[in-house]
C-alpha positions in Angstrom: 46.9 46.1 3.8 43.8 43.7 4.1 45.3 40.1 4.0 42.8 37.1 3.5 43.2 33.8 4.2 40.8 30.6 3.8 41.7 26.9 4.8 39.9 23.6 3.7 39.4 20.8 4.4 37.6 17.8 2.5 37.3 13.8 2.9 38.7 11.8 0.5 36.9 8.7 -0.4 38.8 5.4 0.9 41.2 3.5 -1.9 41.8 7.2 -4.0 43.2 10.1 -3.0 43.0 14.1 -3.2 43.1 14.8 -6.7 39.7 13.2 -6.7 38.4 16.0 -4.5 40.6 19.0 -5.1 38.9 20.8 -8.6 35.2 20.5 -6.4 37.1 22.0 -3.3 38.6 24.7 -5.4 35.2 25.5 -7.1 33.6 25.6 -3.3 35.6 27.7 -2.2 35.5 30.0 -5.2 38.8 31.5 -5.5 38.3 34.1 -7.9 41.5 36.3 -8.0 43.4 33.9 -5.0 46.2 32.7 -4.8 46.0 29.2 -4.8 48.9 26.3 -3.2 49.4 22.7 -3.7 51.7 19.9 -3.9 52.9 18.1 -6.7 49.4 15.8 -6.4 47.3 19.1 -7.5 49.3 19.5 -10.5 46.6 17.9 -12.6 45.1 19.5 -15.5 41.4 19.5 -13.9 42.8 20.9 -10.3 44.1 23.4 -12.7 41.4 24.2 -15.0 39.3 24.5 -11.6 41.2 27.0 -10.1 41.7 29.4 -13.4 38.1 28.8 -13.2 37.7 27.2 -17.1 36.3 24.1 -15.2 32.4 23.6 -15.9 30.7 24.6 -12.2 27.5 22.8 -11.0 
């Protein structure tokens, strides 16, 4: 069994915080069939929409 695993990380901007940068950290890393893990903070409809990959790219 072939297991995979890919960690991130990514600045967040002083005065916000990560949902800012978690959808464009999702689309980097280009998930397509993963597995993806949060915390409550990613449970926001454009963190979502970027991992299902329904987010506009570019």
């Amino acid at each position: 069994m072939l297991h995979n695993i890919v960690l991130s990380a990514a600045g967040v901007p002083e005065k916000t915080n990560e949902i800012t940068v978690l959808p464009e950290l999702i689309r980097v890393i280009a998930p397509a069939g993963a597995i993806i893990t949060t915390d409550t903070m990613g449970c926001q409809k454009e963190v979502a929409r970027a991992g299902s990959g329904s987010a506009r790219r570019g």
